[in-house]
Residue frames relative to the residue before (quaternion, step in Angstrom):
aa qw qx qy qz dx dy dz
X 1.0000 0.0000 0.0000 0.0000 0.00 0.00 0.00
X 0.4989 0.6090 -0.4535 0.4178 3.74 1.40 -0.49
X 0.7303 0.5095 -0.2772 0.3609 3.60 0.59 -0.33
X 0.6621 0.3978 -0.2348 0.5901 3.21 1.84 -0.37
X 0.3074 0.6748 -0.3828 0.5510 3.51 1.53 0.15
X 0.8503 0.2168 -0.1623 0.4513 3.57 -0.02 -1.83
X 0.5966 0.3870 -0.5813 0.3956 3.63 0.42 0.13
X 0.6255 0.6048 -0.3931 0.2975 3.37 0.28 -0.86
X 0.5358 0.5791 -0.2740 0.5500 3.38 1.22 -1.14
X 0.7524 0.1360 -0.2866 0.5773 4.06 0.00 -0.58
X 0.4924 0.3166 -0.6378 0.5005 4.13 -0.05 0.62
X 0.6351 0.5277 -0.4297 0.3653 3.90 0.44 -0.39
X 0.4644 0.6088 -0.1768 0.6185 3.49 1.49 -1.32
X 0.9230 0.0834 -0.1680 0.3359 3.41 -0.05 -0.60
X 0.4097 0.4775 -0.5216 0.5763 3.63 1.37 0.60
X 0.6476 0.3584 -0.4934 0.4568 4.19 0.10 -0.39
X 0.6834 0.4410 -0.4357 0.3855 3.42 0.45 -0.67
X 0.5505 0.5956 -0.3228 0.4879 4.07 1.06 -0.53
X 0.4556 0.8510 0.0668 0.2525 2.99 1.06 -0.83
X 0.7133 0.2407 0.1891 0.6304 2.87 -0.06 -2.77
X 0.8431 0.2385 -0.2834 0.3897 3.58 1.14 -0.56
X 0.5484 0.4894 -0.5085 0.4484 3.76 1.01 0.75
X 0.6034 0.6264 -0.3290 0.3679 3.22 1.00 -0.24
X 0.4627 0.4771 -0.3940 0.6348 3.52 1.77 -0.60
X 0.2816 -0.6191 0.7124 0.1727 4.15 -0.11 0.01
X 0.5214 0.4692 -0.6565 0.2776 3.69 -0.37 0.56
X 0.8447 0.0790 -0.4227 0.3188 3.50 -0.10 0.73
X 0.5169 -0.7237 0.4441 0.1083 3.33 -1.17 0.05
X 0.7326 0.5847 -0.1155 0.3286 3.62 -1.09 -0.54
X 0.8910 -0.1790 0.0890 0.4076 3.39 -0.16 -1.27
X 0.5583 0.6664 -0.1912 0.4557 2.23 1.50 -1.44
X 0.7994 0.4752 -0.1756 0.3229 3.67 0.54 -1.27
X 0.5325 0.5334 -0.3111 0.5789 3.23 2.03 -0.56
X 0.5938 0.4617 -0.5258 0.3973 3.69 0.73 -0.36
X 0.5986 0.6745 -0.3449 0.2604 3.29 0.82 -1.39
X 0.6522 0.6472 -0.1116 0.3786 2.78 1.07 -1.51
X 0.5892 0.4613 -0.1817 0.6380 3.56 1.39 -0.95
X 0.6944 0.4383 -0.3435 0.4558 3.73 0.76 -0.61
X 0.7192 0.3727 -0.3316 0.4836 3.64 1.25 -0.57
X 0.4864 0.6286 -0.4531 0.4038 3.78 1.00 0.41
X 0.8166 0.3331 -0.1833 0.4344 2.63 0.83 -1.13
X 0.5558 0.5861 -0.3229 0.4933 3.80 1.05 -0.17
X 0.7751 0.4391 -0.2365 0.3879 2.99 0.79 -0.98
X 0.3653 0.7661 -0.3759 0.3719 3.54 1.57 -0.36
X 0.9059 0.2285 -0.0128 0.3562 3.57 0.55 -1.53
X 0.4281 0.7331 -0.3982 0.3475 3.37 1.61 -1.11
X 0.7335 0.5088 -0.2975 0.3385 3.90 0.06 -1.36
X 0.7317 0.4630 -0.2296 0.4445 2.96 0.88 -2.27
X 0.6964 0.5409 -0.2743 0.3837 3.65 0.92 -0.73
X 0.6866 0.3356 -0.3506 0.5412 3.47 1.07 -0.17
X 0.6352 0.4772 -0.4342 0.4246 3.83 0.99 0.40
X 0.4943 0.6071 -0.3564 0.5099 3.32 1.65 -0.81
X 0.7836 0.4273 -0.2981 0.3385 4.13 0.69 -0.89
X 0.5182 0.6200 -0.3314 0.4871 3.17 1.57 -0.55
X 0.7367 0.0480 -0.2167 0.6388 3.78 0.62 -0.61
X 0.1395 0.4495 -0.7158 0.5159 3.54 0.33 1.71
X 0.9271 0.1367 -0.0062 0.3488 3.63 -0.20 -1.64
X 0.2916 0.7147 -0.4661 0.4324 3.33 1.38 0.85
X 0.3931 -0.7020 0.5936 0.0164 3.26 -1.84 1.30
X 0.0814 -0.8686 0.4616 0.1608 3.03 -0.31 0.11
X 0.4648 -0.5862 0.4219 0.5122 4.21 -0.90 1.24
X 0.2471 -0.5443 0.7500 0.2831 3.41 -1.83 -0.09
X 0.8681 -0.1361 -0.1361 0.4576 3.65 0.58 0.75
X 0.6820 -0.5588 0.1136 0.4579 3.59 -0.57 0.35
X 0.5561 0.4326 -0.5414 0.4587 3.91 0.78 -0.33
X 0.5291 0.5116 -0.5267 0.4254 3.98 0.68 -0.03
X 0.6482 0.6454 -0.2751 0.2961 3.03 0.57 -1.48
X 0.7461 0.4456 -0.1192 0.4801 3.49 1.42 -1.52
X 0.6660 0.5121 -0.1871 0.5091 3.27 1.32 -0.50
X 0.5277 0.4615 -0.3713 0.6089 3.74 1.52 0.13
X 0.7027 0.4795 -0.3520 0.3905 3.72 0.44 -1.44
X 0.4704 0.6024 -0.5081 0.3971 3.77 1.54 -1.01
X 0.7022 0.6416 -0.2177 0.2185 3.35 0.28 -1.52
X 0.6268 0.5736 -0.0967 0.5183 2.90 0.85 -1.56
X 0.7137 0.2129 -0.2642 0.6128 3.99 0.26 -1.26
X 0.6408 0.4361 -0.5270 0.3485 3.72 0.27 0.02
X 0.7926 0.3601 -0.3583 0.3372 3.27 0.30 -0.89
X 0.4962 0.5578 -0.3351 0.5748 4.00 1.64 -0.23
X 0.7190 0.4900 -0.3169 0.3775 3.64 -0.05 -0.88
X 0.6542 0.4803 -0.3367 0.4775 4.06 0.39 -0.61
X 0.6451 0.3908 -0.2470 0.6084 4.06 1.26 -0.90
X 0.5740 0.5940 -0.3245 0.4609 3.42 0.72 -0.49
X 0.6289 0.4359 -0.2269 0.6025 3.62 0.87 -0.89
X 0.8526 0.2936 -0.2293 0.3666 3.25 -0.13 -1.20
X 0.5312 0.3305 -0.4896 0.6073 4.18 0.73 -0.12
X 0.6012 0.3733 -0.6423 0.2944 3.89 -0.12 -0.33
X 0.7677 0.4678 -0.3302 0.2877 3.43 0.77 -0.95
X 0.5226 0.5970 -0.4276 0.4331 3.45 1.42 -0.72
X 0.7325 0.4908 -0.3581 0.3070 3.48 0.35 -1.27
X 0.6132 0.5045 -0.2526 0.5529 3.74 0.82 -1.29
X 0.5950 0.4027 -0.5061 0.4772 3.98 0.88 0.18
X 0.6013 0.6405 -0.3637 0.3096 3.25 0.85 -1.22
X 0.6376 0.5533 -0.3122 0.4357 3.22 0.78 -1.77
X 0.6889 0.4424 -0.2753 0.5038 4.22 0.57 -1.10
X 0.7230 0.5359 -0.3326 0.2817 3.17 0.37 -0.38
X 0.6640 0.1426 -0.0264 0.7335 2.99 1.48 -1.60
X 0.1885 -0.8192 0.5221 0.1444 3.97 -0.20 0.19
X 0.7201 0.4263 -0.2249 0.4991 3.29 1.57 -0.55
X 0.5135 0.5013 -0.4853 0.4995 3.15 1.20 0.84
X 0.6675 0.4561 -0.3610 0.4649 3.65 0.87 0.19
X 0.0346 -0.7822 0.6029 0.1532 3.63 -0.51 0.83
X 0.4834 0.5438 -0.5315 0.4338 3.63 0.82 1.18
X 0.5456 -0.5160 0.4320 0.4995 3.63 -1.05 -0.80
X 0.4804 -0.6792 0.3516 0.4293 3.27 -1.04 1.32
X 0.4985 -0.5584 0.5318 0.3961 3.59 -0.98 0.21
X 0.6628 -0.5331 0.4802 0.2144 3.57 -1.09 0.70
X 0.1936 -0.7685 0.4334 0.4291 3.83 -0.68 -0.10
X 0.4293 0.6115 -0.5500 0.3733 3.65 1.27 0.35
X 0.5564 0.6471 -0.4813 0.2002 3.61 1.29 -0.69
X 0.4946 0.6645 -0.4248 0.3652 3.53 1.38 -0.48
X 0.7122 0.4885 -0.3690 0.3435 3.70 0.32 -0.89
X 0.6737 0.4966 -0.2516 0.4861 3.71 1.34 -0.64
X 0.3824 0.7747 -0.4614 0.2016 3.68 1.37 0.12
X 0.7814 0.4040 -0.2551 0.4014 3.22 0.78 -0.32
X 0.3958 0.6575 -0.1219 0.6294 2.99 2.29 1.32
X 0.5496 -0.2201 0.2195 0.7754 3.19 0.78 -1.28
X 0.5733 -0.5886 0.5621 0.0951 2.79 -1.34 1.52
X 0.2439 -0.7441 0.5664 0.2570 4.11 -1.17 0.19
X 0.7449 -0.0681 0.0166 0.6635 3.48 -1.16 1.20
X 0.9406 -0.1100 0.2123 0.2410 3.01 -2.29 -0.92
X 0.6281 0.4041 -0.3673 0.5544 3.51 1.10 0.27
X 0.1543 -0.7485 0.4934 -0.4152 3.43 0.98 2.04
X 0.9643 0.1469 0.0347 0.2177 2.61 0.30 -2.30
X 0.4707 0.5756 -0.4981 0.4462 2.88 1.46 0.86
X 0.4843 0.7714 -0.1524 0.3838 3.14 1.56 -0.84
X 0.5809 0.3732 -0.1812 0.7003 3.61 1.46 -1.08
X 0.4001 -0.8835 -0.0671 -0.2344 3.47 0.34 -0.64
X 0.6494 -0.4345 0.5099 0.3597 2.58 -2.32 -0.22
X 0.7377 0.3400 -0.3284 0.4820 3.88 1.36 -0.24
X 0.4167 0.5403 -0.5536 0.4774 3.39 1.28 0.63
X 0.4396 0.6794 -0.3691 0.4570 3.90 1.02 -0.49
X 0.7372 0.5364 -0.1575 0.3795 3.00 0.43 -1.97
X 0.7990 0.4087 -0.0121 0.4410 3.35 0.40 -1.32
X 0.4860 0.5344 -0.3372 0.6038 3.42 1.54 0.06
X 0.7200 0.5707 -0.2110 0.3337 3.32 0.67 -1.49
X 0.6537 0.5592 -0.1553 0.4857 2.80 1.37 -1.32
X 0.5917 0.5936 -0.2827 0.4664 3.51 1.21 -0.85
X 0.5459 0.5894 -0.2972 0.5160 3.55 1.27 -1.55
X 0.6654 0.5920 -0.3685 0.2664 3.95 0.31 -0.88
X 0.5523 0.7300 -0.1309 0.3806 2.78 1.20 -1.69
X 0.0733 -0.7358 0.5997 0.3059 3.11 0.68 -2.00
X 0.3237 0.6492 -0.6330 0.2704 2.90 0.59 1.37
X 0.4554 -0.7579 0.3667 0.2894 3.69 -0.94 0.89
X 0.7300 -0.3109 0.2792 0.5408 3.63 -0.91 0.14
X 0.7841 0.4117 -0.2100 0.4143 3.06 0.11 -1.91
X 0.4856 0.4513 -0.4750 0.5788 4.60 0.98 -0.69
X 0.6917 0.4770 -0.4124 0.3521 3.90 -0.07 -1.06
X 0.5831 0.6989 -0.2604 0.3220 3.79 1.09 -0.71
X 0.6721 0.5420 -0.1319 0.4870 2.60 1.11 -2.03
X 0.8570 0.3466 -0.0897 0.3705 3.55 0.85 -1.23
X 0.3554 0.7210 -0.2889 0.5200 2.70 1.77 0.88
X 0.6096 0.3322 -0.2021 0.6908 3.34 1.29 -1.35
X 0.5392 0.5389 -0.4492 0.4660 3.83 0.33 -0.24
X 0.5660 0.7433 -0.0762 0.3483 3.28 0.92 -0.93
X 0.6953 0.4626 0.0210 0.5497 2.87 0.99 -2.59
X 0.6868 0.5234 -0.2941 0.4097 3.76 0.95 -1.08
X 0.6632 0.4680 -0.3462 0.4704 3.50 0.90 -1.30
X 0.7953 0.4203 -0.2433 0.3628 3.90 0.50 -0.67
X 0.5159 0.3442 -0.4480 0.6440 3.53 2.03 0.97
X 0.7691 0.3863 -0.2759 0.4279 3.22 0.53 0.76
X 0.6155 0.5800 -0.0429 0.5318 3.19 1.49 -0.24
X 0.2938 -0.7247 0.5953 0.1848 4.09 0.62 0.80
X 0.3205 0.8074 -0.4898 0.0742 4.17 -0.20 0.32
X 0.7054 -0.4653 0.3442 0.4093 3.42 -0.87 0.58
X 0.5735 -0.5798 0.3098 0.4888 3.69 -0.88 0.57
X 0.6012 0.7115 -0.1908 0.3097 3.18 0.73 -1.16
X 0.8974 0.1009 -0.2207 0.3684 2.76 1.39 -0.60
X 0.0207 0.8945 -0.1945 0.4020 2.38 2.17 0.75
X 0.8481 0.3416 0.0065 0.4050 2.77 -0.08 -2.11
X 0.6306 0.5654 -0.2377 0.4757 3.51 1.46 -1.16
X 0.6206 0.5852 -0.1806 0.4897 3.54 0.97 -1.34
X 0.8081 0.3255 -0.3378 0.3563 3.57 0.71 -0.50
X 0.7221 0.3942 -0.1421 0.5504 3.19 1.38 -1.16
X 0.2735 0.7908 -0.5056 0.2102 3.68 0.67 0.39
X 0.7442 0.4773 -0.1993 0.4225 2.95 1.20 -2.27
X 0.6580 0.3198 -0.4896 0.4745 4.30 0.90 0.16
X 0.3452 0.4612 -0.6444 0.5030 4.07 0.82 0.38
X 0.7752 0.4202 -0.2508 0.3994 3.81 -0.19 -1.10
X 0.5112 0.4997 -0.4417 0.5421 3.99 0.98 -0.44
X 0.7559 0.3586 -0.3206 0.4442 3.86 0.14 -1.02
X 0.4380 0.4990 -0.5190 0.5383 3.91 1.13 -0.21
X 0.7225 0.4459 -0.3091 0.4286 3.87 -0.33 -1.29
X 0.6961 0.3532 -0.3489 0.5186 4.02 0.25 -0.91
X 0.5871 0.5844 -0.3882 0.4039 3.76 0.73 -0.04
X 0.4088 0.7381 -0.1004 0.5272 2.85 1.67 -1.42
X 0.7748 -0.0058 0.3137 0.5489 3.40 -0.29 -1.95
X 0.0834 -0.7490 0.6572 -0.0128 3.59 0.15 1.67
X 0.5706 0.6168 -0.4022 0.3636 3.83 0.81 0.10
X 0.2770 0.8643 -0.2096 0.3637 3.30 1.44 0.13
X 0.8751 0.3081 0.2529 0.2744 2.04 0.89 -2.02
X 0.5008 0.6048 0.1020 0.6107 2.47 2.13 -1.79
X 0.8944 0.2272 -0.1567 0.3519 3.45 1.03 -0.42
X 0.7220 -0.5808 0.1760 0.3323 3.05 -0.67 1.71
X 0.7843 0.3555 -0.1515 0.4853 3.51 0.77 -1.22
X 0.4592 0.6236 -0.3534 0.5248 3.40 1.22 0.00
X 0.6134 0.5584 -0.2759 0.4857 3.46 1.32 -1.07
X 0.7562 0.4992 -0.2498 0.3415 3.22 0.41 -1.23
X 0.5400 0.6687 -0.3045 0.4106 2.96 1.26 -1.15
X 0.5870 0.6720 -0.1894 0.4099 3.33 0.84 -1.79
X 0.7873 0.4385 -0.2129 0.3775 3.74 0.57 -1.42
X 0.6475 0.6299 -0.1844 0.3873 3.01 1.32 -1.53
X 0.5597 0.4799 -0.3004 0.6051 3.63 1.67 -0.85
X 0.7328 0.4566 -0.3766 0.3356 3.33 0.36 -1.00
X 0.5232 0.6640 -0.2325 0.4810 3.70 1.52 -0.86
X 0.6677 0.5231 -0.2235 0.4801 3.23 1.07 -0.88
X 0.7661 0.4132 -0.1189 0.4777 2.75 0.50 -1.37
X 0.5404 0.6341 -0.4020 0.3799 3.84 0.93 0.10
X 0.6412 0.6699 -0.0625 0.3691 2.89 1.72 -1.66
X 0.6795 0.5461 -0.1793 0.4560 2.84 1.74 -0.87
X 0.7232 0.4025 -0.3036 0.4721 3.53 1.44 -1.01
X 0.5119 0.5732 -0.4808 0.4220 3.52 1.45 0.02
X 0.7273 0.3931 -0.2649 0.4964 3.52 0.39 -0.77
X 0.7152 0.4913 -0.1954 0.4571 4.02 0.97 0.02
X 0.6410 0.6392 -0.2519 0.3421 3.01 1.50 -0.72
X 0.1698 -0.7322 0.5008 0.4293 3.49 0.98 -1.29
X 0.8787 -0.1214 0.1116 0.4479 3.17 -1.02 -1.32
X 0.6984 0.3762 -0.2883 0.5363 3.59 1.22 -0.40
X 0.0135 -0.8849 0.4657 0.0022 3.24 1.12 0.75
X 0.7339 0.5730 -0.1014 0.3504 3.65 1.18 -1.44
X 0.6252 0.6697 -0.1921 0.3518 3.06 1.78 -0.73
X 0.2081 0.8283 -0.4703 0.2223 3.37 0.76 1.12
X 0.2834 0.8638 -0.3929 0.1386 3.47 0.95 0.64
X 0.5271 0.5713 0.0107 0.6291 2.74 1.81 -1.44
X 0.1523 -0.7787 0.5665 0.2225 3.83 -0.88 0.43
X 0.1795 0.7802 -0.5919 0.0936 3.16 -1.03 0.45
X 0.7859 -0.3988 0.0615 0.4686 3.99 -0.94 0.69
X 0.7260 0.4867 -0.3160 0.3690 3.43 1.24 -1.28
X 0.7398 0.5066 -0.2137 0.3877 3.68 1.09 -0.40
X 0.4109 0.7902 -0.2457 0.3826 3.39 2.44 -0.69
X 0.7096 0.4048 -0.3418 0.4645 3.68 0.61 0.42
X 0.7886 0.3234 -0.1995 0.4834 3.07 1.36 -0.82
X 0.2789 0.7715 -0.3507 0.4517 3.31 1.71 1.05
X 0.8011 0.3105 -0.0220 0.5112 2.46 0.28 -1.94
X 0.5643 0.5340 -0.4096 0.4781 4.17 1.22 -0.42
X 0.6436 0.4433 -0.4263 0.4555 3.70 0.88 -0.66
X 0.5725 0.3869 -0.5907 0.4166 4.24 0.25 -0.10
X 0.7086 0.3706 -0.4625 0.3829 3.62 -0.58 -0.42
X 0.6699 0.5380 -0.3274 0.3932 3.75 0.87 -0.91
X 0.7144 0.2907 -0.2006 0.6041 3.75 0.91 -0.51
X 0.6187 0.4427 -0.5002 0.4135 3.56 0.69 -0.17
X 0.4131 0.6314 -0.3893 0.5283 3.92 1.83 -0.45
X 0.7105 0.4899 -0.1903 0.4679 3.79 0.27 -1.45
X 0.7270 0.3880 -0.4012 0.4000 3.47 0.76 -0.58
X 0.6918 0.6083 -0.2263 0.3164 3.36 0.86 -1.06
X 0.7821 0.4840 -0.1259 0.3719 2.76 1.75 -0.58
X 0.6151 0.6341 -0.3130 0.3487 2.95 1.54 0.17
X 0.7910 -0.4082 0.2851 0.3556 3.33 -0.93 1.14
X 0.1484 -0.7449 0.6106 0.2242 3.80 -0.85 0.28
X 0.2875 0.6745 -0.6521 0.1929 3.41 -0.97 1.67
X 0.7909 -0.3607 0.2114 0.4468 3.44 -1.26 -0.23
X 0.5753 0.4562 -0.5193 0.4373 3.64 0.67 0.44
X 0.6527 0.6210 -0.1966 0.3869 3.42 1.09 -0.98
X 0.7175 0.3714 -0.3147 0.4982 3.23 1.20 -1.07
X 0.4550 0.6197 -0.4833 0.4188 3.52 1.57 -0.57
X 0.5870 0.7146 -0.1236 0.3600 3.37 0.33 -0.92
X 0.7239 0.3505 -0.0778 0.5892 3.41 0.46 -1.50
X 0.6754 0.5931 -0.2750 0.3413 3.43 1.36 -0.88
X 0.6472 0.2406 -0.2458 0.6803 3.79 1.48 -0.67
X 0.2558 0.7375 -0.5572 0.2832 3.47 0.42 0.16
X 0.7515 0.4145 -0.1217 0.4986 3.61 0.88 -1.31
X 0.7576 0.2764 -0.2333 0.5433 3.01 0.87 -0.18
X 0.0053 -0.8957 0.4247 -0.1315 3.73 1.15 1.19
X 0.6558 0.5188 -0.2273 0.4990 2.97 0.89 -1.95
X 0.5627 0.4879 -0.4655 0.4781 4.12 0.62 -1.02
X 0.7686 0.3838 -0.3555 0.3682 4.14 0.02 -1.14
X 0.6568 0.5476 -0.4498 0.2578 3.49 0.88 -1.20
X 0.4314 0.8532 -0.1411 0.2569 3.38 1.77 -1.07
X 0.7589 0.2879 0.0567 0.5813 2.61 0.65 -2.34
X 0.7112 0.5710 -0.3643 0.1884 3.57 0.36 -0.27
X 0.6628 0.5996 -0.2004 0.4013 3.45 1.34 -0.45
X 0.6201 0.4361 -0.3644 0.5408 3.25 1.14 -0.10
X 0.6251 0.3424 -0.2237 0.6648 3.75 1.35 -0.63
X 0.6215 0.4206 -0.4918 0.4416 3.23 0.04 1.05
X 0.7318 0.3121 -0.2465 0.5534 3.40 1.49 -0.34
X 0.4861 0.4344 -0.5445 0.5278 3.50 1.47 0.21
X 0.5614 0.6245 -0.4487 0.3057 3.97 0.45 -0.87
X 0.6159 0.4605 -0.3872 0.5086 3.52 0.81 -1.83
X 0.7642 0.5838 -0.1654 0.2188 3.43 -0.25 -1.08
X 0.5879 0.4595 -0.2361 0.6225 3.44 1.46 -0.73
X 0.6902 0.6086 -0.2779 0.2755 3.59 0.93 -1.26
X 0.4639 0.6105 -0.3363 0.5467 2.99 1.74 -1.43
X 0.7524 0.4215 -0.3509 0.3648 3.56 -0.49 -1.79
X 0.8825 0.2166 -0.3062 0.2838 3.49 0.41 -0.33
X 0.7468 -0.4574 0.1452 0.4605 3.04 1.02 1.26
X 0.4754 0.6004 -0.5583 0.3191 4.11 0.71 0.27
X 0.2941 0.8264 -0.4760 0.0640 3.72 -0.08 0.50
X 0.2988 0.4873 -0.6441 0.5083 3.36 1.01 1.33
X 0.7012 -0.5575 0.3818 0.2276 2.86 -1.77 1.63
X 0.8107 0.4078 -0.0930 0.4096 3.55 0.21 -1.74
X 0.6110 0.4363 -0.3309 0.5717 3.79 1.22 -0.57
X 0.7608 0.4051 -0.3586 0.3586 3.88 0.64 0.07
X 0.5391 0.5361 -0.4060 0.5071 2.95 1.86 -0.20
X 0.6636 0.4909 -0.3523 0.4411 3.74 0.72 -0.83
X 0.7018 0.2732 -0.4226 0.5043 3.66 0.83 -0.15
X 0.4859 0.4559 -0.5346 0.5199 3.85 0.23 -0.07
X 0.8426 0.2745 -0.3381 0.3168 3.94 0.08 -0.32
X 0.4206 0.6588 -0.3821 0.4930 3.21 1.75 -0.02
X 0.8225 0.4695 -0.1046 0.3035 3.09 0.32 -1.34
X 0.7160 0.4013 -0.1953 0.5368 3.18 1.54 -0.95
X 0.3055 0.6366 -0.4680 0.5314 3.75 2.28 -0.14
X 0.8605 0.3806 -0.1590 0.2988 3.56 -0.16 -1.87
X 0.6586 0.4143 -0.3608 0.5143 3.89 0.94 -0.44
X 0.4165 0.6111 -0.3971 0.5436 4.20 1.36 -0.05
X 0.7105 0.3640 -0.2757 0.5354 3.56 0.53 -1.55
X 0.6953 0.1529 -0.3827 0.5888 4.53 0.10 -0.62
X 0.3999 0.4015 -0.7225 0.3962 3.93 -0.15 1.13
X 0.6939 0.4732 -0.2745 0.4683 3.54 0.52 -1.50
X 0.6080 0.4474 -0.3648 0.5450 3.81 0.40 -0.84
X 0.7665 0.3973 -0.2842 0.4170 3.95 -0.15 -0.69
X 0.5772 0.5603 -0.3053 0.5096 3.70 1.21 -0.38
X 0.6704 0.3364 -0.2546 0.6104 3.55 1.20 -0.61
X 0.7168 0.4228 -0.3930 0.3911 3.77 0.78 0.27
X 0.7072 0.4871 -0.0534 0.5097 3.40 1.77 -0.88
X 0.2626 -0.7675 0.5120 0.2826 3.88 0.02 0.80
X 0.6198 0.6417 -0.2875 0.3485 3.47 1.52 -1.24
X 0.6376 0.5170 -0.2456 0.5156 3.76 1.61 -1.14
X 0.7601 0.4630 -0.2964 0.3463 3.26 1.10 -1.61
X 0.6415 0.4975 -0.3289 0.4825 3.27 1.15 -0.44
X 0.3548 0.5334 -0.5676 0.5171 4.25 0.84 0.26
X 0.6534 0.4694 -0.2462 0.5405 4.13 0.24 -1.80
X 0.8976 -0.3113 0.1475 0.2750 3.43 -0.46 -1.05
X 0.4779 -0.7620 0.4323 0.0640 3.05 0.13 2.55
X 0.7968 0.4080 -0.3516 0.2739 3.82 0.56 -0.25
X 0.4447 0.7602 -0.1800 0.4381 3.14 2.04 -0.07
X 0.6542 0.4789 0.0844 0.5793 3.16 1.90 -0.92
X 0.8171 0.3141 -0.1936 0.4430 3.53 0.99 -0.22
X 0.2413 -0.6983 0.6118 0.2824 3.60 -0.49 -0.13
X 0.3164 0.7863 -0.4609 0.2631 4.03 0.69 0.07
X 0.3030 -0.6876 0.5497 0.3651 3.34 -0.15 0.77
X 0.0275 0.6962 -0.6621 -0.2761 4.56 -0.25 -0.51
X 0.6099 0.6204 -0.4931 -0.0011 3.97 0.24 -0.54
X 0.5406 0.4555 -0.4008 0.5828 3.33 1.20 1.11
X 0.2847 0.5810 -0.6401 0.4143 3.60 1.14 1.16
């Protein structure tokens, strides 16, 4: 799965950078309609695919002091990065405002982080209570395949239903945490040719449907919601197919290599993706496609000496991954 980890991680890298730079509106025309096709179609799978691997590689308690003694883990090792990019990022934004092409966040917004989540650290935010609420399912003994069902049961009440973020955010995107539980489950799913096809042909379908349904924000599929819910949940088996299948060589092993150290890029890359867009402009790069390839270069290669300096620094490695670094018992966090 480390190989399906690191691609995903640079289509992530390279939808913020698409992104950070249609959102500045300074160009137009073509250029912005490709883009626009490039964030439909990225954005379709990246999310569902990085919730689908987590409960790919998810444990589950075999009774509740497990149960308490995983979640310790889990908010420990999430909950120190969590703090500190909420705070790094909301500096950035004050520092440089013109590297944000959103509203700056506020600095009271910090005190409510554990509320509404800032920007792109959502998804650690969702989650740790997709964790929760799995786990909690696991007690029960409810099986994978009952957890599914009540997932999409789940997904419906919270498009229809005004609900706190929290649960919001959990309620929608549970049911691809629970797809990667089932393809674990049933690796034949995947694995199988006609299963594939199947997989595209929905996803094809379904594309057709938010293009012709969408209007003007046709592209905006970042977010999940009913009109985009088929071709979500059709991209995990389709790319979890594509991954498995690809050949092992030096892109792959490149690949498989930062894979493991995802959580370190997803981190680092957003705030240096909106200083990148921003610096690039000021210094005069204003051809569409040459600012996108350096905003993803750049924000690819300072991600990779985050990841490289975490494995040299206990002080860095321990910011990434606080359980690697401590002897603290937490299973009473």
């Amino acid at each position: 799965m480390d190989l399906a980890k690191g691609m995903t991680i640079f289509f992530v890298v390279f939808f913020h950078a698409l992104t950070s730079v249609h959102d500045a509106h300074m160009f137009s025309g073509r250029s912005q309609t490709i883009g626009e096709s490039l964030i439909f179609f990225i954005a379709t799978f990246i999310m569902p695919v990085f919730f689908a691997l987590s409960g790919y590689v998810y444990k589950k308690a075999i009774c509740f002091s497990d149960y308490k003694t995983k979640m310790g883990k889990r908010v420990y090792s999430l909950i120190i990065p969590y703090i500190l990019f909420s705070l790094a990022y909301v500096i950035m934004q004050h520092v440089s405002p013109g590297s944000s092409t959103h509203a700056v966040n506020p600095w009271s917004s910090l005190l409510w982080i554990f509320a509404q989540p800032i920007s792109y650290l959502w998804y650690i935010y969702a989650l740790v209570l997709i964790y929760a609420l799995s786990g909690l399912f696991d007690l029960i003994d409810l099986s994978v395949k009952k957890q599914m069902i009540v997932s999409l049961f789940l997904f419906t009440i919270a498009s229809v239903v005004n609900l706190p973020y929290f649960l919001k955010v959990v309620f929608t995107w549970l049911v691809t945490f629970e797809s990667g539980r089932i393809l674990k489950e049933r690796m034949s799913i995947y694995n199988n040719n006609l299963y594939f096809l199947a997989a595209a042909a929905l996803l094809i379908i379904a594309w057709s449907f938010q293009i012709y349904l969408g209007g003007n924000l046709w592209y905006d599929t970042n977010s999940i919601k009913p009109l985009n819910f088929v071709s979500k949940l059709a991209s995990i088996p389709v790319f979890f197919y594509i991954y498995s299948h690809m050949n092992t060589n030096c892109v792959s092993r490149y690949f498989k290599k930062y894979g493991r150290d995802s959580l370190i890029i997803y981190l680092v890359h957003a705030p240096v993706v909106s200083v990148m867009r921003a610096l690039g402009m000021k210094l005069g790069v204003h051809h569409y496609f040459v600012l996108i390839v350096c905003v993803v270069f750049s924000a690819w290669m300072i991600s990779i000496l985050a990841c490289y300096l975490a494995g040299k620094s206990k002080i860095i490695g321990y910011v990434f991954y606080p359980t690697r670094y401590t002897n603290k018992s937490i299973s009473n966090l």
